[in-house]
Backbone of each chain as ProteinMPNN parsed JSONL, in Angstrom:
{"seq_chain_A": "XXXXXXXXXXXXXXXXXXXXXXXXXXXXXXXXXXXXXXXXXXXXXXXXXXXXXXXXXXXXXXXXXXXXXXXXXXXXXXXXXXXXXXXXXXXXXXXXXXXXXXXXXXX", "coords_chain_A": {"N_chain_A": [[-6.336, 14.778, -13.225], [-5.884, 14.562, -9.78], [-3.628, 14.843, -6.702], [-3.414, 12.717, -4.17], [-2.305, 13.623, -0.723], [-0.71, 13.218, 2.597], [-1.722, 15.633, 3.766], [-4.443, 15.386, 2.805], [-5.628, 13.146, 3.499], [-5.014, 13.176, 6.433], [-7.427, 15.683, 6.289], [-9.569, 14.106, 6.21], [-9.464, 12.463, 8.166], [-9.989, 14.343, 10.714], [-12.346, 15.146, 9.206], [-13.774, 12.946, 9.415], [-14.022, 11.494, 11.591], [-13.577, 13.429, 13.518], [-11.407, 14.202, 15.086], [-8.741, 16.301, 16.195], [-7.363, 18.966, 14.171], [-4.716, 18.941, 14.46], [-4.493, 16.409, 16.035], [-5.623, 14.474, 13.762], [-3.443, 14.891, 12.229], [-1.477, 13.858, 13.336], [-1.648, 11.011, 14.062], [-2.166, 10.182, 11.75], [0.537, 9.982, 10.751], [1.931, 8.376, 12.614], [0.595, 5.908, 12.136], [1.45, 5.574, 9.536], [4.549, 5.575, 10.317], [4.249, 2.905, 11.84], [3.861, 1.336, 9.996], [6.006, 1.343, 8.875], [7.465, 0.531, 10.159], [6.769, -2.078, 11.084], [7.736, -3.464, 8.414], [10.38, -2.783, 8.042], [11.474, -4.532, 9.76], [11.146, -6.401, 8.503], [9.106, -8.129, 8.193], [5.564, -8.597, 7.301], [3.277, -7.051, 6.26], [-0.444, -7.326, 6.69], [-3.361, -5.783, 5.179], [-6.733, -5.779, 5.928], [-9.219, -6.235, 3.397], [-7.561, -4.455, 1.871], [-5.047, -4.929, 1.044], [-1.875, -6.267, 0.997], [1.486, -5.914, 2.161], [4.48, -6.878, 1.794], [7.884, -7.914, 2.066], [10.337, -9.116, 0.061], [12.944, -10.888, -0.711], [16.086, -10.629, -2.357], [18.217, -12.078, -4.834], [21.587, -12.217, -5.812], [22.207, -10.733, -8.657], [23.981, -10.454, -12.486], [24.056, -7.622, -13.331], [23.98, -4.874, -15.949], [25.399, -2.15, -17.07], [23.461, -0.315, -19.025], [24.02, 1.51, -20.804], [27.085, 1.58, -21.287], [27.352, -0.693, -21.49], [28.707, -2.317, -19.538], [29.431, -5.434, -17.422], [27.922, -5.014, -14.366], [27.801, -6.171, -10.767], [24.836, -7.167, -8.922], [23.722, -6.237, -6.564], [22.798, -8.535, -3.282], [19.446, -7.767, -2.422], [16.502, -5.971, -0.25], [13.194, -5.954, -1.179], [10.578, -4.329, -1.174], [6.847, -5.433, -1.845], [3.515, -4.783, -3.231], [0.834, -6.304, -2.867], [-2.147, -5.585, -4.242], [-5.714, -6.697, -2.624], [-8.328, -8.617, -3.646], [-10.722, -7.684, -3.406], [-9.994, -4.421, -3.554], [-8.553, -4.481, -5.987], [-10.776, -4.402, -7.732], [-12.63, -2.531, -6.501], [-11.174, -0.817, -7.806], [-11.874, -0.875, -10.661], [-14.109, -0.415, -10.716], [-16.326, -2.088, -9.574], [-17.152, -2.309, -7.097], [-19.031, -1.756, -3.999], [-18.572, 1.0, -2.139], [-15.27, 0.969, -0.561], [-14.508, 1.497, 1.978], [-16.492, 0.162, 3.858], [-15.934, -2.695, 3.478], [-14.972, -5.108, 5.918], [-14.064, -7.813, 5.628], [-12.163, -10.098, 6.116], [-10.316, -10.958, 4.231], [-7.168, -10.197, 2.253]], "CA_chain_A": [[-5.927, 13.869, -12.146], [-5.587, 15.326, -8.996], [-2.906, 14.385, -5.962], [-4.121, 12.555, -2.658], [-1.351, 13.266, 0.23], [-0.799, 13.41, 3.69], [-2.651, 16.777, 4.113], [-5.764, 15.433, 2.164], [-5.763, 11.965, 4.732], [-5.508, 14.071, 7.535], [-8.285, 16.459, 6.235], [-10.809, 13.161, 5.937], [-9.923, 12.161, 9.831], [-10.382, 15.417, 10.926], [-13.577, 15.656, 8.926], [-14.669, 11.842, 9.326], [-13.875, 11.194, 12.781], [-13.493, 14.533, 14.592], [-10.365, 14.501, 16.024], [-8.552, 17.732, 16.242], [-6.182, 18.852, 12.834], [-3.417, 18.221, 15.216], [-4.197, 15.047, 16.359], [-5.641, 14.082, 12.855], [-2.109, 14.658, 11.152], [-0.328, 13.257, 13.997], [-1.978, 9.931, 13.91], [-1.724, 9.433, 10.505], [2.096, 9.986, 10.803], [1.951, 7.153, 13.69], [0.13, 5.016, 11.399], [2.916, 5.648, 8.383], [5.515, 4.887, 10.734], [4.32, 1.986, 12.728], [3.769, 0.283, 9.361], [7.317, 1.307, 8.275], [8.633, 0.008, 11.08], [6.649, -3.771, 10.876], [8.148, -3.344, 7.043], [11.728, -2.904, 8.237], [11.734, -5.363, 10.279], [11.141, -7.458, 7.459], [7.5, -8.882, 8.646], [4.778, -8.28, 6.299], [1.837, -6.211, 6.609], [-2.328, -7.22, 5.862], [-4.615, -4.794, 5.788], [-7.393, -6.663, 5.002], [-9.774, -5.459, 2.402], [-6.151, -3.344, 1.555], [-3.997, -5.915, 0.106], [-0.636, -6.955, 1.707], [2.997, -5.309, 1.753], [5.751, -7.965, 2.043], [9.652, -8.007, 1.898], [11.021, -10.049, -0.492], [14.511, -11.438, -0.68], [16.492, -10.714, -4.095], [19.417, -12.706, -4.664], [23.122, -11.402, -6.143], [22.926, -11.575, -10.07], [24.981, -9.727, -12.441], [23.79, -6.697, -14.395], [24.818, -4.115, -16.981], [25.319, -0.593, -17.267], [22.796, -0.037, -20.298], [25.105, 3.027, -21.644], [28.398, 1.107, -21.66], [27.573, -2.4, -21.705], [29.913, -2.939, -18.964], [28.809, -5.952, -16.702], [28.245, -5.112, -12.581], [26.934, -7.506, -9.992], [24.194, -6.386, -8.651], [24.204, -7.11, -4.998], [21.325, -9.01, -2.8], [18.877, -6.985, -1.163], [15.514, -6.855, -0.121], [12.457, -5.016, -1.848], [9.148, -3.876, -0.692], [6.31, -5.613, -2.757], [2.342, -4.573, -2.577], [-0.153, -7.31, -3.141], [-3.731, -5.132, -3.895], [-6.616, -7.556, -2.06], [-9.433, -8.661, -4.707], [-11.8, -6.092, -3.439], [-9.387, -3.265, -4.098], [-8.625, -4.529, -7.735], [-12.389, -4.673, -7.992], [-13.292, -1.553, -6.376], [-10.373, 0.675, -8.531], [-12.184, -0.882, -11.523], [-15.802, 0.199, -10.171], [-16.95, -2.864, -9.449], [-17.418, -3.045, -5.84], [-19.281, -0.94, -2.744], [-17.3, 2.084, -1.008], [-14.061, 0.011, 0.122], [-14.543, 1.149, 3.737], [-17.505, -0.814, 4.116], [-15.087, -3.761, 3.608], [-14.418, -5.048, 6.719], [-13.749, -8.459, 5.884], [-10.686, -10.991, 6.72], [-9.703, -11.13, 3.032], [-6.849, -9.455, 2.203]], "C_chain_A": [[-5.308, 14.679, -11.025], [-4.313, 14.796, -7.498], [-3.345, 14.095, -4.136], [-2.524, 12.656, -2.045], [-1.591, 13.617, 1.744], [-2.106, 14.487, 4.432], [-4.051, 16.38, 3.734], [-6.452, 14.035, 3.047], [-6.087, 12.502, 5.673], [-7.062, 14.639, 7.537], [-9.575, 14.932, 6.657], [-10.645, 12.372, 7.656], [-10.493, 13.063, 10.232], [-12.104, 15.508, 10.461], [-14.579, 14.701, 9.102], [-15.263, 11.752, 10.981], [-14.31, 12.219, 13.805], [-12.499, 14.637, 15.396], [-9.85, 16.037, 15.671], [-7.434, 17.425, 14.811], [-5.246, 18.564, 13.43], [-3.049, 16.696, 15.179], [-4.633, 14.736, 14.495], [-4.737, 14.107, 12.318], [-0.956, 13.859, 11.999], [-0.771, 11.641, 14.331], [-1.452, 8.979, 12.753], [-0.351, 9.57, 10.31], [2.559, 8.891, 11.266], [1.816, 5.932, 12.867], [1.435, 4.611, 10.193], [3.786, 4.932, 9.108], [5.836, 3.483, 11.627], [4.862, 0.441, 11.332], [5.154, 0.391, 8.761], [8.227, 0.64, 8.744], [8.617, -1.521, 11.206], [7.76, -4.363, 9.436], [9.712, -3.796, 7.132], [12.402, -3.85, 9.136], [12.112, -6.682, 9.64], [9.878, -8.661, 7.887], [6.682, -7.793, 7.618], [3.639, -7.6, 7.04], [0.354, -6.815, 5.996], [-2.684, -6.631, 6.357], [-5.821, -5.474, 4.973], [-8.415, -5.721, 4.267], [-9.094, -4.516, 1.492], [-5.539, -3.778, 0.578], [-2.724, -5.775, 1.743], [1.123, -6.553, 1.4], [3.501, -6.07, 2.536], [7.226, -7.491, 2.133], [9.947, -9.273, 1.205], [12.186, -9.892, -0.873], [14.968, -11.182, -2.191], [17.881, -11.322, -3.864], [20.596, -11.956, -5.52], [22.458, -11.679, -7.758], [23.45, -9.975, -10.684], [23.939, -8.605, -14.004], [24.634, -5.92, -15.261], [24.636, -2.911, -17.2], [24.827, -0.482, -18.546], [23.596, 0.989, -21.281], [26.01, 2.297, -22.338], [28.434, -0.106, -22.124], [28.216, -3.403, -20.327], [28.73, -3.718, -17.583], [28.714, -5.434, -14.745], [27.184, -6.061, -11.87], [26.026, -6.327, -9.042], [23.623, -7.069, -7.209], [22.559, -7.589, -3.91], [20.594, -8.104, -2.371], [17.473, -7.234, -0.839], [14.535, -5.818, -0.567], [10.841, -5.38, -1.291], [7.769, -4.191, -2.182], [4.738, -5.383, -2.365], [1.545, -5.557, -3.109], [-1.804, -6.806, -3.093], [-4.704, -6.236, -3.25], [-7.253, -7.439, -3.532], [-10.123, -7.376, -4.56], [-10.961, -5.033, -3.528], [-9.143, -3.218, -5.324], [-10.144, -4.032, -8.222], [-13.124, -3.137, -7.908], [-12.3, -0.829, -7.244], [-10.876, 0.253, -10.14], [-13.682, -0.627, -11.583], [-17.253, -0.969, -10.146], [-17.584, -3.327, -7.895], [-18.291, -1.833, -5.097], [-18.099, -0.179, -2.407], [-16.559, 1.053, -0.679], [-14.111, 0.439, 1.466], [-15.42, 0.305, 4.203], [-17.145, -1.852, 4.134], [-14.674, -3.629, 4.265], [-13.908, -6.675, 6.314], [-12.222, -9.289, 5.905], [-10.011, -11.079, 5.53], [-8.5, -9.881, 2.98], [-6.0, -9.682, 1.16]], "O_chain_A": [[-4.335, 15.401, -11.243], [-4.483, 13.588, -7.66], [-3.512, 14.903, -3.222], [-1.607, 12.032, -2.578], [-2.592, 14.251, 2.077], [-3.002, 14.244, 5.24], [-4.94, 17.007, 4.312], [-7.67, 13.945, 3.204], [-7.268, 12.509, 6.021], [-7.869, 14.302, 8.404], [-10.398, 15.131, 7.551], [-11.597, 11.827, 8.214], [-11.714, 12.907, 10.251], [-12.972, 15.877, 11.252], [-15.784, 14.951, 9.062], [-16.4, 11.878, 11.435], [-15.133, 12.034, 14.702], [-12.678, 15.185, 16.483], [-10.5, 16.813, 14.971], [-6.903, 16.375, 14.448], [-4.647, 17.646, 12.87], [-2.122, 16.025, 14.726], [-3.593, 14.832, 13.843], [-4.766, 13.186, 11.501], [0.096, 13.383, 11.571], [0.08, 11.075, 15.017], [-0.841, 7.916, 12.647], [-0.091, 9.01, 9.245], [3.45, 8.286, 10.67], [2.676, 5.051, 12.834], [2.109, 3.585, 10.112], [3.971, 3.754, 8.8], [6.917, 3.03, 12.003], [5.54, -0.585, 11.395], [5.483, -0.578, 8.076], [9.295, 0.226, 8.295], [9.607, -2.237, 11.357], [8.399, -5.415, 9.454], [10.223, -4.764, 6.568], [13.621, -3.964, 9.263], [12.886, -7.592, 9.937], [9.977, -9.885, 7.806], [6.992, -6.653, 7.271], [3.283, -7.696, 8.214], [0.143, -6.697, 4.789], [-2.672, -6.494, 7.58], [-5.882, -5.663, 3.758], [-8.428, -4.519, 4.533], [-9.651, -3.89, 0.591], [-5.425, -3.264, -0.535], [-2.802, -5.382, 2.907], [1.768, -6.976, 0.441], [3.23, -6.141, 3.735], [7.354, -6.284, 2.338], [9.806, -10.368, 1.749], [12.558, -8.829, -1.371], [14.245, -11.519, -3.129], [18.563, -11.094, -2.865], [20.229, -10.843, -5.898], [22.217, -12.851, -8.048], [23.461, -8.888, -10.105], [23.45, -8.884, -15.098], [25.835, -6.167, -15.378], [23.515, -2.583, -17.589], [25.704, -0.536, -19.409], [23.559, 0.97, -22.511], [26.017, 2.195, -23.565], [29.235, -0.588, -22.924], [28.216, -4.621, -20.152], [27.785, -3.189, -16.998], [29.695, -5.667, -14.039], [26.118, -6.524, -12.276], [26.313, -5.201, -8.635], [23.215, -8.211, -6.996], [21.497, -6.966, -3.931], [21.279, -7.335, -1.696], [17.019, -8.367, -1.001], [14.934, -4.668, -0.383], [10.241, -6.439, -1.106], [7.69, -3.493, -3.193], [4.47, -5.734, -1.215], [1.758, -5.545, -4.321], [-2.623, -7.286, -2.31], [-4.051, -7.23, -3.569], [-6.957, -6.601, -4.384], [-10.133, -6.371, -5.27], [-11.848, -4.193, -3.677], [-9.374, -2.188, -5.958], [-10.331, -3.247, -9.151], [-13.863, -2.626, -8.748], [-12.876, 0.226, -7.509], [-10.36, 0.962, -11.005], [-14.298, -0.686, -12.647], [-18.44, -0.877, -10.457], [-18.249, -4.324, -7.612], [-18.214, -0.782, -5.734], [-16.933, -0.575, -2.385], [-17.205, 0.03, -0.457], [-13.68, -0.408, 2.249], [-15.015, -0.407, 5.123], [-17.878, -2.531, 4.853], [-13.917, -2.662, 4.352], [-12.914, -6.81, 7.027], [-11.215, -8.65, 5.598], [-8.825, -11.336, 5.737], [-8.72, -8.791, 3.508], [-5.286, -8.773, 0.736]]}, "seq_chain_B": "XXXXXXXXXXXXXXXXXXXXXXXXXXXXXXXXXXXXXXXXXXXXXXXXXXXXXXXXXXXXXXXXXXXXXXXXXXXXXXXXXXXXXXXXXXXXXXXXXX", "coords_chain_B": {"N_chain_B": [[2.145, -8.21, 10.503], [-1.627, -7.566, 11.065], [-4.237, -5.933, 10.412], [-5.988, -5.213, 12.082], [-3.949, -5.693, 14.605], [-2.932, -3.99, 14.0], [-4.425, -1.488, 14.767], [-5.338, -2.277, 17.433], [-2.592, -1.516, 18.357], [-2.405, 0.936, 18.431], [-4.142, 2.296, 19.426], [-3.236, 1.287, 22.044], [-1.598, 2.942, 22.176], [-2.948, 5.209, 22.472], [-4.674, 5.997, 25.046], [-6.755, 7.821, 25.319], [-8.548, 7.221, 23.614], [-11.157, 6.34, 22.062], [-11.686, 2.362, 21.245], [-13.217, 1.976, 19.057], [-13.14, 4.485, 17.776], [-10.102, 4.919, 16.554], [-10.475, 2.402, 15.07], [-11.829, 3.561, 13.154], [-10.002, 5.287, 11.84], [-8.315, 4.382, 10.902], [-9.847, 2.893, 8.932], [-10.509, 4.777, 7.547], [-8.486, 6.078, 6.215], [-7.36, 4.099, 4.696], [-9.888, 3.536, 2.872], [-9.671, 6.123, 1.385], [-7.38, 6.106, 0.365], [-8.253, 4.172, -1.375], [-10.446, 5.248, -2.777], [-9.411, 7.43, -4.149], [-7.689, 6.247, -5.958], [-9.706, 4.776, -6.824], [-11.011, 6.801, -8.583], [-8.968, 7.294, -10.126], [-6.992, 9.179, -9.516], [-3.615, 10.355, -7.908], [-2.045, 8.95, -5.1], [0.654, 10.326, -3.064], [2.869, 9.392, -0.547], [4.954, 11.063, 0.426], [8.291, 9.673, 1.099], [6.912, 7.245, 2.405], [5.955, 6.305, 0.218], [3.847, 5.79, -3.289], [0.451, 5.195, -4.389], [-0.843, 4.325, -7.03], [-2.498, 3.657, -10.336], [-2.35, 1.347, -12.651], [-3.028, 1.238, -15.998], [-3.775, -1.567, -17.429], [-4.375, -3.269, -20.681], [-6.768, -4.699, -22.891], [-6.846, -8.39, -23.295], [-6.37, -11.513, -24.859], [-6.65, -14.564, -22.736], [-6.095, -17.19, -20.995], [-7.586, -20.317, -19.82], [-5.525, -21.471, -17.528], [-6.35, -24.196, -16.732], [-7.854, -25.809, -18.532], [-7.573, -24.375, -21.449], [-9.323, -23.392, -22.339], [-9.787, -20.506, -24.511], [-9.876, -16.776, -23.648], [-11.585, -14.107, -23.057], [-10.102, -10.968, -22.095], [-10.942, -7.962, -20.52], [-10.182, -4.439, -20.654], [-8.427, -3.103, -18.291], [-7.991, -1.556, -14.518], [-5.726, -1.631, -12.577], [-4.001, -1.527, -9.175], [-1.408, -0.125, -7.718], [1.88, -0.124, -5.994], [4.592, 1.884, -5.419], [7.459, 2.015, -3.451], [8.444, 4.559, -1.346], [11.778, 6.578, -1.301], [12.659, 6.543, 0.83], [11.554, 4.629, 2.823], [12.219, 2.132, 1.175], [14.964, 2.199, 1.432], [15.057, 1.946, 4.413], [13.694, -0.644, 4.322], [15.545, -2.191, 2.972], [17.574, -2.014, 4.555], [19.399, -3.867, 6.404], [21.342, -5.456, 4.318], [22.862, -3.268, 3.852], [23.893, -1.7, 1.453], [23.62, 1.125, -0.425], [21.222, 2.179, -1.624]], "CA_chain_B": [[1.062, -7.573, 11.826], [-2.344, -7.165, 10.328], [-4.791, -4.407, 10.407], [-6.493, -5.792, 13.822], [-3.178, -5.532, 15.199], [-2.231, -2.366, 14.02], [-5.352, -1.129, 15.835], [-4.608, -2.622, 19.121], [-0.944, -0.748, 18.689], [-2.346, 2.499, 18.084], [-5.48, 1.706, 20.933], [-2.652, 0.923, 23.944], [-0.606, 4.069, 22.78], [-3.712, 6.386, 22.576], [-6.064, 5.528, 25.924], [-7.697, 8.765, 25.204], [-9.118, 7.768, 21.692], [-12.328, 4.856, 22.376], [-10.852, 1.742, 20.122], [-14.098, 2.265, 17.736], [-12.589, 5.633, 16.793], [-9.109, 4.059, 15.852], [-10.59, 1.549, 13.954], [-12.713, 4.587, 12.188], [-9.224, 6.288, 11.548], [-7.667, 3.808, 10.011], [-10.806, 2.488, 7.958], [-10.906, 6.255, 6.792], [-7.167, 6.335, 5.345], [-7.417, 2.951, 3.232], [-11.068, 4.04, 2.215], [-9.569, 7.313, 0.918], [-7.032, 5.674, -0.728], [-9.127, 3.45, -2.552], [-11.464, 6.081, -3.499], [-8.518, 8.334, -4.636], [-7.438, 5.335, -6.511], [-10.971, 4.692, -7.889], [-11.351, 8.432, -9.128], [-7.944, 7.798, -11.392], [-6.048, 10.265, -8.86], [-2.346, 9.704, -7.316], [-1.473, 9.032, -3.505], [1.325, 10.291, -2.647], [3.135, 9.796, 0.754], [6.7, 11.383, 0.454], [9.201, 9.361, 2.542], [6.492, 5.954, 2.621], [5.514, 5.669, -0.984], [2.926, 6.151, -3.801], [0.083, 4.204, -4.917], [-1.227, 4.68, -8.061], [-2.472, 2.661, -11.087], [-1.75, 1.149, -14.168], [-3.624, 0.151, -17.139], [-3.778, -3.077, -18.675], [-5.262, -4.073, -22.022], [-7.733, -6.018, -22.921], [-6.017, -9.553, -24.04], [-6.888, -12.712, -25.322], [-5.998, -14.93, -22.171], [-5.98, -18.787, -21.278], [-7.962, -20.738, -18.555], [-4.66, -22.737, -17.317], [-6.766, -25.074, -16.642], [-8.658, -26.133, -19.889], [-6.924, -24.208, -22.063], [-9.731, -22.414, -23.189], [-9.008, -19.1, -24.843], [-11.05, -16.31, -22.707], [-11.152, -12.451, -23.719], [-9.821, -10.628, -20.632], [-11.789, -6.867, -20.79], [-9.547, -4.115, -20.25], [-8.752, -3.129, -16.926], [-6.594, -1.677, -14.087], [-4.577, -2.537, -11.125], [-3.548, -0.697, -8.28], [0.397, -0.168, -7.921], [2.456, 0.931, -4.825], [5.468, 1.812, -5.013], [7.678, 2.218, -2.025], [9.446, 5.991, -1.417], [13.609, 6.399, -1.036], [13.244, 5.997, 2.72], [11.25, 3.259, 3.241], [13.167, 1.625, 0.111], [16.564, 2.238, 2.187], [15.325, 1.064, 5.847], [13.902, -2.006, 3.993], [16.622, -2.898, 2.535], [18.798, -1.798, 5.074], [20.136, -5.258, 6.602], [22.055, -5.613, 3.282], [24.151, -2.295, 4.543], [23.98, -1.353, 0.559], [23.242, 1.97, -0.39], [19.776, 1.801, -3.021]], "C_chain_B": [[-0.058, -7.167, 10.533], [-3.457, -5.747, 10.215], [-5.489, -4.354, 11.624], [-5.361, -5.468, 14.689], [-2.273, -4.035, 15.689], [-3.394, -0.906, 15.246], [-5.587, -0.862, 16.862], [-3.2, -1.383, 19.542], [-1.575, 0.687, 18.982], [-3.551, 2.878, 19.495], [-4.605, 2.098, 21.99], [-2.026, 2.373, 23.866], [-1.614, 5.627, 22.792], [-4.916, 6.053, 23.381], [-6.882, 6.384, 25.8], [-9.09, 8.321, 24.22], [-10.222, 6.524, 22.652], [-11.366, 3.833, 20.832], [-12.622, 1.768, 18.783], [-13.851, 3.739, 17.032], [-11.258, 5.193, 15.966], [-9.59, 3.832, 14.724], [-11.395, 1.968, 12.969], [-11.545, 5.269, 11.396], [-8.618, 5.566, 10.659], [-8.605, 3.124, 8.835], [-10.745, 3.501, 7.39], [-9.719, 6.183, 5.787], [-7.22, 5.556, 4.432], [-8.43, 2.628, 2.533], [-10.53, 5.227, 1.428], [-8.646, 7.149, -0.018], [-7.709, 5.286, -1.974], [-9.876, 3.992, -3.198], [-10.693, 6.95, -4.157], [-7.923, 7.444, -6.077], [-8.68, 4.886, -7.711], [-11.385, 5.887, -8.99], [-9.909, 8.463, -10.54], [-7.075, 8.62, -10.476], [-4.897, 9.233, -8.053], [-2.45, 9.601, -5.782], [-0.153, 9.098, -3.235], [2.408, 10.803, -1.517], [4.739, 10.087, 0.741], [7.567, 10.454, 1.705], [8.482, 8.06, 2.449], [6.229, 5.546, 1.394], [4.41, 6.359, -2.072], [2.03, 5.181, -4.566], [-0.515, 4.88, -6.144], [-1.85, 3.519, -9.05], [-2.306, 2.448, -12.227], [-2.739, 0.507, -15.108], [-3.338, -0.836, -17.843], [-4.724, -3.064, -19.657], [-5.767, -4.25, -22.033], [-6.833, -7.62, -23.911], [-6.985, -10.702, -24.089], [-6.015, -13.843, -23.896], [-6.39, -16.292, -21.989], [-6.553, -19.469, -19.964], [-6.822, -21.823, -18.39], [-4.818, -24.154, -17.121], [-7.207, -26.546, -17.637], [-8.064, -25.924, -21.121], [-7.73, -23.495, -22.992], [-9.422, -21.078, -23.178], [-10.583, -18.06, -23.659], [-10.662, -14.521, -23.066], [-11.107, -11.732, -21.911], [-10.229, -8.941, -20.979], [-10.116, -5.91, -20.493], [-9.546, -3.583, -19.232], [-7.622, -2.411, -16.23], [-5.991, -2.308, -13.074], [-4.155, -1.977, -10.551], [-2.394, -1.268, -8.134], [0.973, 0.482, -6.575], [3.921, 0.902, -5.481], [6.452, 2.835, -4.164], [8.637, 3.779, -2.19], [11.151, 6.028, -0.939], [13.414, 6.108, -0.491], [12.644, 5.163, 3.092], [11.808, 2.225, 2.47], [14.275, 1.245, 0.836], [16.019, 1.52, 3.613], [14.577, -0.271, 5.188], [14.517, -3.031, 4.1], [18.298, -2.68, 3.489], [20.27, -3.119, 5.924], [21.29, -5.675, 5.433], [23.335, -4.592, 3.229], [24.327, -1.975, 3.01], [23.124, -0.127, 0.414], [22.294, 1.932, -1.4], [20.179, 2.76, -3.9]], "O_chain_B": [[0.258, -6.682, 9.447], [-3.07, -4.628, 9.877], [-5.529, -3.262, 12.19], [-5.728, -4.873, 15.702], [-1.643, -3.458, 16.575], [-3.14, 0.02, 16.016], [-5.929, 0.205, 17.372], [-2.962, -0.716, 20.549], [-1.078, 1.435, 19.824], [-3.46, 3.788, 20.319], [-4.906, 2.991, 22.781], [-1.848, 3.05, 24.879], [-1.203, 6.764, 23.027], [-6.003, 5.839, 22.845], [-8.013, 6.018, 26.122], [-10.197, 8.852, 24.124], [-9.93, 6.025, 23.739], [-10.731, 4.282, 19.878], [-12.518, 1.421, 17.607], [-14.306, 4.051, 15.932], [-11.356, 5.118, 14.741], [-9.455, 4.465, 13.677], [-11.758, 1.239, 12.046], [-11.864, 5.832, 10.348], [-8.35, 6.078, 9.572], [-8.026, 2.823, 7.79], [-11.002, 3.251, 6.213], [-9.969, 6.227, 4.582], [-7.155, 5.99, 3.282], [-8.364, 1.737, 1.686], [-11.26, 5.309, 0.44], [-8.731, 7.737, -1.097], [-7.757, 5.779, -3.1], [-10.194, 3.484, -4.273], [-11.373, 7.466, -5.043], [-7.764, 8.042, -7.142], [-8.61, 4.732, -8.93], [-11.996, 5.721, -10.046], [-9.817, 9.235, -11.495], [-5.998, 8.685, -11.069], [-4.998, 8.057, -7.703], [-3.165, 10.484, -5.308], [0.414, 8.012, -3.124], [2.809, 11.96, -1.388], [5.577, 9.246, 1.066], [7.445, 10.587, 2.923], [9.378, 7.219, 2.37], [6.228, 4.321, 1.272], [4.052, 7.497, -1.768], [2.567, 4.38, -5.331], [-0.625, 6.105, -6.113], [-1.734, 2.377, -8.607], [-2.084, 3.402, -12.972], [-3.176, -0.633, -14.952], [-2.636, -0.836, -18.854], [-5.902, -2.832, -19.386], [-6.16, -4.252, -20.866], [-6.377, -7.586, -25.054], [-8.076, -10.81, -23.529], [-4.794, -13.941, -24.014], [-7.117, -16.705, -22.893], [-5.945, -19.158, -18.94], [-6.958, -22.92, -18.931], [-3.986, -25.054, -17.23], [-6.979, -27.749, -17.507], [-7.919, -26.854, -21.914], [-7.337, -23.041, -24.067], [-8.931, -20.475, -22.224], [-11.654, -18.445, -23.192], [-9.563, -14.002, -23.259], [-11.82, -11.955, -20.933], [-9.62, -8.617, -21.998], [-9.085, -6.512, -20.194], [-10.69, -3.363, -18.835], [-6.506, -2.38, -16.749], [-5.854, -3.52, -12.902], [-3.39, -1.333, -11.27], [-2.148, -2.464, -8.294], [0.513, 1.544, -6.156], [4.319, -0.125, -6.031], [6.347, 4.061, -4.143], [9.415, 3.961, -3.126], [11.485, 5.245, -0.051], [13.722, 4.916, -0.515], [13.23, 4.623, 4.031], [11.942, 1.194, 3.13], [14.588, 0.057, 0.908], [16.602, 0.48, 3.922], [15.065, -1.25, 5.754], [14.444, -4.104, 4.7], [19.469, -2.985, 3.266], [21.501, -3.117, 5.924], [22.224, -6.328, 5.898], [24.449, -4.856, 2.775], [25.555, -1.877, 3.014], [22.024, -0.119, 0.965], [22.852, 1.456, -2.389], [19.572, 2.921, -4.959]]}, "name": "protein", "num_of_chains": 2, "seq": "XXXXXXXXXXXXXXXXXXXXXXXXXXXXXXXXXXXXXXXXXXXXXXXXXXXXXXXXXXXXXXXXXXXXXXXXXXXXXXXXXXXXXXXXXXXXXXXXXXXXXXXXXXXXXXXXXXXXXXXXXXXXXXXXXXXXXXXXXXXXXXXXXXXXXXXXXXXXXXXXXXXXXXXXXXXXXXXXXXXXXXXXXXXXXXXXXXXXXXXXXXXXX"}
């Protein structure tokens, strides 16, 4: 099992598209942070054919230090949840066409 | 904001690019996922997250409907989850440290 990151995204603009390695790594940086920034706003993201990254609300309840036992409250906050689309379940079980070829509205 | 939108964003702040390259750049990244994803291999974006996946079983499961029993094959499921720093400006409105 091998590790897809930044550098290996880049490489596939660069090699899909043709932009320059520059611009190819500095896009996909843009991209990272635009969607970090819809995220933090607390507005959700579809990418369709992608699936869907939300913010959901957690409310106060009271947990426990597993070691000690000892109870602490464990305070509201808000957590980043990903929702795969069908066709991504589908295609990571090798049931579907290349997933870029999915352009449609589903997500 | 959806993936049309994100498009547009990235379109107004790059007049150089034509918007059919864009929408090639960003079809390329969540194609490469998915194929990285399909292959069994990790994605991971230090600082935004990592997707990855998980195996499930095969189970004996239930049409909620009917109530007939239904053999569910085994299978997986693509997984994100989010990296410290997008974790923390998330959740940052809460002013709690993650």
């Amino acid at each position: 099992m091998s590790t897809v990151t930044r550098a290996t995204l880049a490489e596939q603009i660069y090699d899909q598209v043709g932009l320059s390695r520059h611009e190819s790594a500095d896009i996909l940086e843009d991209i990272l942070e635009r969607m970090a920034r819809t995220l933090e706003a607390g507005d959700s993201l579809k990418i369709s054919g992608f699936g869907t990254f939300s913010v959901r609300q957690k409310g106060q309840r009271t947990g426990r230090n597993p070691k000690t036992g000892v109870e602490v409250p464990i305070l509201p906050r808000s957590v980043l949840v990903f929702r795969p689309s069908q066709l991504l379940r589908a295609h990571v079980n090798g049931q579907a066409a290349e997933a870029g070829e999915a352009e449609g509205d589903e997500a | 904001m959806t993936r049309s939108e994100l498009i547009a964003e990235l379109a107004a702040a790059r007049p150089h690019l034509p918007m059919r390259e864009v929408e090639r750049i960003v079809q390329v990244i969540f194609a490469e996922i998915s194929n990285a994803l399909m292959r069994g291999d990790r994605v991971e974006l230090r600082g935004f997250g990592a997707f990855t996946i998980k195996k499930r079983d095969a189970r004996t499961g239930r049409n909620p409907r009917t109530g007939e029993t239904v053999s569910v094959d085994e299978k997986v499921v693509p997984f994100f989850k989010a990296g410290k720093e997008l974790r923390e400006r998330v959740n940052h409105a809460n002013g709690s440290a993650d």
